[in-house]
Backbone as numpy.savetxt, mean C-alpha at the origin, in Angstrom:
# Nx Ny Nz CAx CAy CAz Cx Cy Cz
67.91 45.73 11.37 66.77 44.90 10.94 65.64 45.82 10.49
64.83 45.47 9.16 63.55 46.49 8.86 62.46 45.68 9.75
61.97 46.63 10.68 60.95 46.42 10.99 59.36 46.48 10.45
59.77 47.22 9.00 59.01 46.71 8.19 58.72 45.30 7.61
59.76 44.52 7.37 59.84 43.32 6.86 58.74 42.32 8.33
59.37 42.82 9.77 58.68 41.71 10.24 57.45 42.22 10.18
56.66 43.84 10.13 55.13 43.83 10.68 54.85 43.03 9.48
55.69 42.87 8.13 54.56 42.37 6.77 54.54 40.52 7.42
55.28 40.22 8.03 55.51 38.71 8.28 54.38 38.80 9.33
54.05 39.07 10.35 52.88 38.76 11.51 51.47 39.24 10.54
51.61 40.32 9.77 50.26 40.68 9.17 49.50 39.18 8.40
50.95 38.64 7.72 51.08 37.59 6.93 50.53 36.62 7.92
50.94 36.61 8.68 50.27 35.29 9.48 48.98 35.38 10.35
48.06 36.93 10.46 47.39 37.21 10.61 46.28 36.78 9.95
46.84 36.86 8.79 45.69 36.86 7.61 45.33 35.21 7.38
46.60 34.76 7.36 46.02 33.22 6.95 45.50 32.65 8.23
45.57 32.77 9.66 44.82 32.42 10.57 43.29 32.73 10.45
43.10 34.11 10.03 41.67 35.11 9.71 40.60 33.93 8.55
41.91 33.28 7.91 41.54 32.72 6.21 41.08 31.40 7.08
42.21 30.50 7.64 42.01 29.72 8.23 40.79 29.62 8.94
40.43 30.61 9.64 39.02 30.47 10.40 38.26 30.25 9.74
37.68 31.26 8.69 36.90 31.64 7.67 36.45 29.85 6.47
37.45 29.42 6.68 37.50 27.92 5.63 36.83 26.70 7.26
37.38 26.88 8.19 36.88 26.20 8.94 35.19 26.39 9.54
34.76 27.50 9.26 33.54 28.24 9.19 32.32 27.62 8.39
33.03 28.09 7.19 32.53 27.41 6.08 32.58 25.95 5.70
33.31 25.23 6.48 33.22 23.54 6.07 32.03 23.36 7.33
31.97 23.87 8.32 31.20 23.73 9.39 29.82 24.03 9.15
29.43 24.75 8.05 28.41 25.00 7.52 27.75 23.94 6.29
28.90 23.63 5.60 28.87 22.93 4.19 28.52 21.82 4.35
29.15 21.49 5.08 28.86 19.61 5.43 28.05 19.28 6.11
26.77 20.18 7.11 25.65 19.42 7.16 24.70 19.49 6.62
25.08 20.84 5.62 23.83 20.94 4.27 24.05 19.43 3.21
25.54 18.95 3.54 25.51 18.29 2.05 25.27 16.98 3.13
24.90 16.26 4.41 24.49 15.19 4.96 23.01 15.53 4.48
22.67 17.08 4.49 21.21 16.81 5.08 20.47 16.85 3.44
21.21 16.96 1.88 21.08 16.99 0.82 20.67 15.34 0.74
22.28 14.54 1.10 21.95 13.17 1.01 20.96 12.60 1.30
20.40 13.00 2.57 19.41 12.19 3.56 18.38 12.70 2.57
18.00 13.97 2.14 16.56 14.52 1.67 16.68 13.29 -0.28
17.69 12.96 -0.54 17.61 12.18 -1.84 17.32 11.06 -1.36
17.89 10.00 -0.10 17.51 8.73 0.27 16.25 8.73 0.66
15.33 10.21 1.46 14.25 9.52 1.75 13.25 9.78 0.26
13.44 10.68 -0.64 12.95 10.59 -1.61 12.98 9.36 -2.62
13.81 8.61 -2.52 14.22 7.47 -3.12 13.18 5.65 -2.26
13.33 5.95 -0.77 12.34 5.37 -0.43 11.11 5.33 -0.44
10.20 6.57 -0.67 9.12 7.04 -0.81 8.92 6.58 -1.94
9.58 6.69 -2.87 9.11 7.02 -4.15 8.90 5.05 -4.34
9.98 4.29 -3.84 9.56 2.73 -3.63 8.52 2.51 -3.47
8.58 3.34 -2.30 7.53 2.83 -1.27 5.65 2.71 -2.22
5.72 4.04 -2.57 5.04 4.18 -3.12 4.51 3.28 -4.48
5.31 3.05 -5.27 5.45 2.44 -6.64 4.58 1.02 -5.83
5.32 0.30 -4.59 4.79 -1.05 -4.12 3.09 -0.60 -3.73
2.64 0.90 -3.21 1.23 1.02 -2.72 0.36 0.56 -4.57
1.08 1.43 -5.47 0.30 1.35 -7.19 0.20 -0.11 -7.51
1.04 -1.39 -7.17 1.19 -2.38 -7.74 0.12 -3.45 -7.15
0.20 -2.91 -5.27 -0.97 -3.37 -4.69 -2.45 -3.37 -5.08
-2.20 -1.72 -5.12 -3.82 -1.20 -6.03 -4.15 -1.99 -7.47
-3.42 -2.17 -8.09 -3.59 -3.04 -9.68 -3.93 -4.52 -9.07
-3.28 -4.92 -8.74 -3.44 -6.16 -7.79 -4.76 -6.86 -7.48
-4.94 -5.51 -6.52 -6.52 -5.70 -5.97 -7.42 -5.80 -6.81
-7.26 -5.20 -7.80 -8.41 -4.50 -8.78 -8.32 -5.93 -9.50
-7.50 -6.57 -9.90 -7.31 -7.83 -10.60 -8.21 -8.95 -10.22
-8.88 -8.98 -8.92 -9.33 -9.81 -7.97 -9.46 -9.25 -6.43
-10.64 -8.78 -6.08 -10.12 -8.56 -4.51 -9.91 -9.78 -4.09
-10.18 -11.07 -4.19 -10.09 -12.08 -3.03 -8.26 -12.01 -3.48
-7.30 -11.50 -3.77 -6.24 -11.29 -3.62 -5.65 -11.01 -2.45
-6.38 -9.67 -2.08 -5.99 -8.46 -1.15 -6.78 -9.18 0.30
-8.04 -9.98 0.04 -9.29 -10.23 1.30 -8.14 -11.49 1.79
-7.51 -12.25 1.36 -7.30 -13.75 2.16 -5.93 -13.13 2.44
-5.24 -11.58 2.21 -4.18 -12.06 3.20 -4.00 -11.82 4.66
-3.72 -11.93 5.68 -3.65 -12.19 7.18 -3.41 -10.71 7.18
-4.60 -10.28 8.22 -4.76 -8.58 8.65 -3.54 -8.14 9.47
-2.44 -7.01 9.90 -2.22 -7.02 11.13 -0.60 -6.29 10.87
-0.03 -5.67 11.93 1.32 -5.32 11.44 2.66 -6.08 11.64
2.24 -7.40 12.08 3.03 -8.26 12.13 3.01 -9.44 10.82
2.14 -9.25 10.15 2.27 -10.17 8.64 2.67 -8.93 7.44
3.81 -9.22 7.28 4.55 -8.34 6.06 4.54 -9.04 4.91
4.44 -8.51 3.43 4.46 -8.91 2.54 5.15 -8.10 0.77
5.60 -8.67 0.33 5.50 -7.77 -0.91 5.19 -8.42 -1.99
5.36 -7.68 -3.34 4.58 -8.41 -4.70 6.04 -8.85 -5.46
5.91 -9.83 -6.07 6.92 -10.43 -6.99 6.18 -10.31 -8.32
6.75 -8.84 -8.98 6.14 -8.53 -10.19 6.66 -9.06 -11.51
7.39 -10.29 -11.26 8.54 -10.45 -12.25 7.33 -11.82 -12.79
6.01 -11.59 -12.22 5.44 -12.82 -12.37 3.63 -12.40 -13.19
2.99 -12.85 -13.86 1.91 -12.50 -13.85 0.86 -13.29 -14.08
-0.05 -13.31 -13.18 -0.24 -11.75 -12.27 0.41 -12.30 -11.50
0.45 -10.58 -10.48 1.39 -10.43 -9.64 1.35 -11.71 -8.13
2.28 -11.80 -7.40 1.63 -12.88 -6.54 2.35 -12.31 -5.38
1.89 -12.39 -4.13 2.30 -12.28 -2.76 2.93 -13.03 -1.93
4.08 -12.40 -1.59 4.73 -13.42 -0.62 5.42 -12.87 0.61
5.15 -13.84 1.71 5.53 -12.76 2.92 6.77 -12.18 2.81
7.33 -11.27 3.74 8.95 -10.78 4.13 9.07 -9.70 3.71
10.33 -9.12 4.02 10.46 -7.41 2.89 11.63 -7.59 2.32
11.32 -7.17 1.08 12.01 -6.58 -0.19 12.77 -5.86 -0.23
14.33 -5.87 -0.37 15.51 -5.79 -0.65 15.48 -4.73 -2.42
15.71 -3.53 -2.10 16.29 -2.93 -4.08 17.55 -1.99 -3.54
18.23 -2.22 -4.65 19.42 -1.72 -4.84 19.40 -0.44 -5.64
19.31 0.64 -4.96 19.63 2.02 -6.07 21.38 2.57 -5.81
22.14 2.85 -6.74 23.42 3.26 -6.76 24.36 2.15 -5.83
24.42 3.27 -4.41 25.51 2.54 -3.40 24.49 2.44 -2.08
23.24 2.30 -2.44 22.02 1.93 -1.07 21.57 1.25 -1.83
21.28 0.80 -0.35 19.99 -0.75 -0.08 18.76 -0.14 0.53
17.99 -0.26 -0.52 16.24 -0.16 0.39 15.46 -1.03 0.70
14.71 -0.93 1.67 14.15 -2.45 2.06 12.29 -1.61 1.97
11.26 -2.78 1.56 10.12 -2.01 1.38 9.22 -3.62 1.71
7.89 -3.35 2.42 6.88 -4.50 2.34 5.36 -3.96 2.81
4.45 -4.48 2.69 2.98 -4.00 3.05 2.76 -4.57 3.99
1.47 -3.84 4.77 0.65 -5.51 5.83 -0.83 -4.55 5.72
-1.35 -5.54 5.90 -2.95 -5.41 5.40 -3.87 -4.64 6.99
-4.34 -3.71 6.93 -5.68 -3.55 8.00 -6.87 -4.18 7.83
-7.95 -4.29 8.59 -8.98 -4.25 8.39 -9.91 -2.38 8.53
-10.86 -2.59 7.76 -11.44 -0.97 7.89 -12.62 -1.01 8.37
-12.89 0.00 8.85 -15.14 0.02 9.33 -15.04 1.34 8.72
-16.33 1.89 8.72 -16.78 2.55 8.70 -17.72 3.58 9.78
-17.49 4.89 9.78 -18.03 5.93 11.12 -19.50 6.00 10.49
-20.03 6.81 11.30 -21.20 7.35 11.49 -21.57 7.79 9.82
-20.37 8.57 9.61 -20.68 9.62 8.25 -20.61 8.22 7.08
-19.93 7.28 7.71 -20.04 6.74 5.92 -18.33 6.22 5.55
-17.53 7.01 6.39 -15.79 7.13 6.00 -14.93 6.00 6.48
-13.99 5.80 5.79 -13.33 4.89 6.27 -12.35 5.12 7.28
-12.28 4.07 8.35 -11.56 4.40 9.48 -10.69 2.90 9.71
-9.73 2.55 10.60 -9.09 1.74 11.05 -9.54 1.71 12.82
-10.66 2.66 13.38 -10.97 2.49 14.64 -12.07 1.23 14.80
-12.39 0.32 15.72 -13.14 -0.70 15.66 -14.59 0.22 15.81
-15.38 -0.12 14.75 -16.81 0.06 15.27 -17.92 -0.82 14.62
-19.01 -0.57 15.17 -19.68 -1.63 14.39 -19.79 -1.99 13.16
-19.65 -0.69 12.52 -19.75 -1.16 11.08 -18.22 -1.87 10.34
-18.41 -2.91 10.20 -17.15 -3.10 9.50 -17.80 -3.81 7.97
-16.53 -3.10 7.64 -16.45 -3.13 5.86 -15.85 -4.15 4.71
-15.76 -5.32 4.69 -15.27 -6.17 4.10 -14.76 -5.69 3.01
-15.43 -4.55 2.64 -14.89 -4.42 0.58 -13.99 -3.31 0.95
-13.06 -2.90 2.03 -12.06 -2.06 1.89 -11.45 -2.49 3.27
-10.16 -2.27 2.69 -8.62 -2.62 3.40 -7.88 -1.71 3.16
-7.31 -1.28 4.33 -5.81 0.04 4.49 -4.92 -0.78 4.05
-3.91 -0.48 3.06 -2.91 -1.05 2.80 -1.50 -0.56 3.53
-0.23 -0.34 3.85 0.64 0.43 4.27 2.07 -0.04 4.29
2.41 0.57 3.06 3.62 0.30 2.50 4.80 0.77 3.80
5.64 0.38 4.38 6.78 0.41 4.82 8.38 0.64 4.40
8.68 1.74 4.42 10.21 1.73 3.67 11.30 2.04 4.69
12.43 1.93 4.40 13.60 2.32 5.21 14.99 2.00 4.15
15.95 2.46 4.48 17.38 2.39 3.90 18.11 1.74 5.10
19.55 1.70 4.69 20.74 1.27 6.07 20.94 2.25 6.63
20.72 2.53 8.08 21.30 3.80 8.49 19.86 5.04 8.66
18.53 4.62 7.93 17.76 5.42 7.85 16.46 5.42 8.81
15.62 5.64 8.75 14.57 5.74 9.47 13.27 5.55 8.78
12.62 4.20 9.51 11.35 3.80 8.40 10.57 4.73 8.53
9.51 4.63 7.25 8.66 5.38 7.47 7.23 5.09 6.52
6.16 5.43 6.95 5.00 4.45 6.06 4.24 5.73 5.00
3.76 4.70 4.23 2.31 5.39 3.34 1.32 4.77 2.94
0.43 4.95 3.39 -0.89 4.24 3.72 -2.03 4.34 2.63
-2.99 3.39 1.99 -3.96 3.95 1.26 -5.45 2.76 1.67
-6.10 3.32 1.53 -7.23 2.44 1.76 -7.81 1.91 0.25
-7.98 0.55 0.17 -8.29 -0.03 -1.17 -9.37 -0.69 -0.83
-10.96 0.09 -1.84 -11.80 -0.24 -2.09 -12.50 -1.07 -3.14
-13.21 -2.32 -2.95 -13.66 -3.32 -4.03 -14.30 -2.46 -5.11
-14.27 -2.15 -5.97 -15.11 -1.55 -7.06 -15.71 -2.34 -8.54
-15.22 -3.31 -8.08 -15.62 -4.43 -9.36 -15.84 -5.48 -8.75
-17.18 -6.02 -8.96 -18.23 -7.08 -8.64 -17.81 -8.16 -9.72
-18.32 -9.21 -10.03 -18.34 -10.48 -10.67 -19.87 -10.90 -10.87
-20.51 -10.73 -11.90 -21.94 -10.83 -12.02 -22.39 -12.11 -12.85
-23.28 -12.80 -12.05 -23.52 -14.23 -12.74 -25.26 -14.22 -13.49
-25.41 -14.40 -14.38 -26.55 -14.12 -15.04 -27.05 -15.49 -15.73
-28.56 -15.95 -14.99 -28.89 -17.35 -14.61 -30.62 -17.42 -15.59
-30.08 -17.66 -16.53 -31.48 -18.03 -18.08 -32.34 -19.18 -17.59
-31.69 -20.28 -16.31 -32.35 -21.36 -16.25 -32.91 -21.49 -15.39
-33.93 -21.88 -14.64 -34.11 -22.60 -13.26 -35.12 -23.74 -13.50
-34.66 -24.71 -14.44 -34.94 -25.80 -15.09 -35.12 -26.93 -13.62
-33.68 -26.71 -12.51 -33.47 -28.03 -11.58 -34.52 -27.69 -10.75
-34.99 -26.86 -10.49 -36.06 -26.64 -9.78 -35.62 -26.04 -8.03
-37.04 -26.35 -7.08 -35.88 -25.66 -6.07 -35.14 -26.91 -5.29
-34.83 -26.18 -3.86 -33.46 -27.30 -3.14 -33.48 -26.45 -2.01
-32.73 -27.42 -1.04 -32.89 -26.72 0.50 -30.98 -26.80 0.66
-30.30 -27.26 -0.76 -29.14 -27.78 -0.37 -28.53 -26.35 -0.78
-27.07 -26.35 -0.30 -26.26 -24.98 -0.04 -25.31 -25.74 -1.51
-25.31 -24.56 -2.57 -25.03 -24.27 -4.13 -23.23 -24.29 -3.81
-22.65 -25.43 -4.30 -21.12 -24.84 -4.06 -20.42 -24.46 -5.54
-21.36 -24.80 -6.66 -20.98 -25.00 -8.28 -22.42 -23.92 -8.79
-21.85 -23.70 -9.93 -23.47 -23.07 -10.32 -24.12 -24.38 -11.07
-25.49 -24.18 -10.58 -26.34 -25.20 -11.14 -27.73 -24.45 -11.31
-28.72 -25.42 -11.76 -30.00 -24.07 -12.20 -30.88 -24.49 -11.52
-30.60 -24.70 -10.30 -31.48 -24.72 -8.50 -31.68 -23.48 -8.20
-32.25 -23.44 -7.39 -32.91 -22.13 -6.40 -33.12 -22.64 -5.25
-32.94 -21.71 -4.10 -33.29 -21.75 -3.09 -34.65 -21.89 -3.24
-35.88 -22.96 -1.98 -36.84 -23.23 -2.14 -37.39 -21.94 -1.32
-38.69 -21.66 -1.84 -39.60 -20.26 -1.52 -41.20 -20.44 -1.51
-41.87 -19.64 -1.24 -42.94 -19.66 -1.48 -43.44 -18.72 -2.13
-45.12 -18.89 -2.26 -45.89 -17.96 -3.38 -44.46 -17.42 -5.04
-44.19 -18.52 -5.52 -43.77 -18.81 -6.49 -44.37 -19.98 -7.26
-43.82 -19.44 -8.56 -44.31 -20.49 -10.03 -43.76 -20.88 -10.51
-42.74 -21.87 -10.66 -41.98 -22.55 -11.36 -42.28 -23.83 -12.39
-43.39 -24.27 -12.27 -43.80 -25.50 -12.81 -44.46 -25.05 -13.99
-45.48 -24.02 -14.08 -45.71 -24.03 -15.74 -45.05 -23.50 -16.49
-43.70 -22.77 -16.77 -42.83 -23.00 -17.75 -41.71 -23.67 -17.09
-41.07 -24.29 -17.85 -40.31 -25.28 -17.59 -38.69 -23.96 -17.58
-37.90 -24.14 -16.43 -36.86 -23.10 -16.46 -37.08 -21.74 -16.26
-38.20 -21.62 -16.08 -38.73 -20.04 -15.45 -39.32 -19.71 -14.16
-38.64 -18.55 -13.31 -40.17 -18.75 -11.95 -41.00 -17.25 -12.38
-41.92 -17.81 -11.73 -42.85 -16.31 -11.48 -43.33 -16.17 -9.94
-43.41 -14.98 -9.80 -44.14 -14.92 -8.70 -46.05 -14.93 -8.97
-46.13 -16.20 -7.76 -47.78 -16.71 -7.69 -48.81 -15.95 -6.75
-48.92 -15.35 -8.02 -50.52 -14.72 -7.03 -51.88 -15.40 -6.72
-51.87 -15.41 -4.88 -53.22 -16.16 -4.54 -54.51 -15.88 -5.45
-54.93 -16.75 -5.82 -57.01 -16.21 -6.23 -56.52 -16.17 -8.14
-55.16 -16.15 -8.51 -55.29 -16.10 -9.60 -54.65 -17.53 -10.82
């Protein structure tokens, strides 16, 4: 028998055990880079939802704050926008989108905000509270994933300005639910010598 022939047969089987390891090594390495590839595209894919629903809110608001002011504060009232409509309109629950072979689910819920010492907006209770700004905070998650939020605070920046040529009806003690060309009743005022105008009445003159 060559005992050459068998050392080449054990070397032979040396090597592919050596190989064998080496491939089992390397899948042991490979495959939680390529879980942890997947996971880093799904949460980019929720974010990026997530987000798109914080921009649609913001347009929203800007459209009307009494949009954003009448809906129910709190993290138990969820909501999202049905943009397939315009303008956009709110309706409770969360939102269901389909990218590829996932399901993402996404919805908002409204804070109330005050304001600190400096002026800033906060979600801590203090005295000052702020009617013309609300934390908004989008919510996302996948199947299998882990929610996660992004928050923005939305400030009123557009007023509604009513500009009043008349005060013809004169004054009234009654509370205005329509515009009409009443005034609240006052004193040291002039309303009677032009007809639809006040002035302020100076004593002695």
């Amino acid at each position: 028998m060559d005992s050459r022939g068998g050392q080449s047969f054990v070397e032979l089987l040396i090597a592919i055990s050596i190989g064998a390891i080496f491939m089992v090594g390397a899948a042991m390495i490979i495959a939680p880079s390529l879980t942890t590839n997947g996971q880093a595209a799904k949460i980019q894919t929720a974010t990026t939802n997530a987000q798109s629903l914080l921009n649609n809110v913001l347009v929203w608001s800007e459209a009307g704050w009494q949009n954003i002011a009448s809906l129910a504060t709190g993290t138990s009232y969820q909501y999202y926008l049905i943009t397939s409509s315009t303008p956009y309109v709110a309706t409770s629950g969360i939102e269901s989108i389909s990218v590829g072979t996932s399901t993402y689910t996404r919805y908002f819920y409204v804070s109330d905000a005050y304001r600190d010492s400096s002026g800033n907006p906060t979600t801590t209770v203090t005295p000052s509270y702020d009617p013309s700004t609300k934390l908004v905070t989008a919510v996302y998650n996948w199947a299998g994933g882990k929610p996660g939020t992004i928050s923005l605070f939305i400030t009123r920046n557009n007023n509604a300005a009513f500009d009043q040529t008349n005060w013809a009806g004169g004054a009234t003690s009654s509370v205005a639910t329509t515009v009409t060309s009443q005034f609240g009743s006052s004193s040291n005022i002039d309303y009677a010598t032009t007809t639809g105008s006040i002035y302020v009445a100076i004593p002695g003159y």
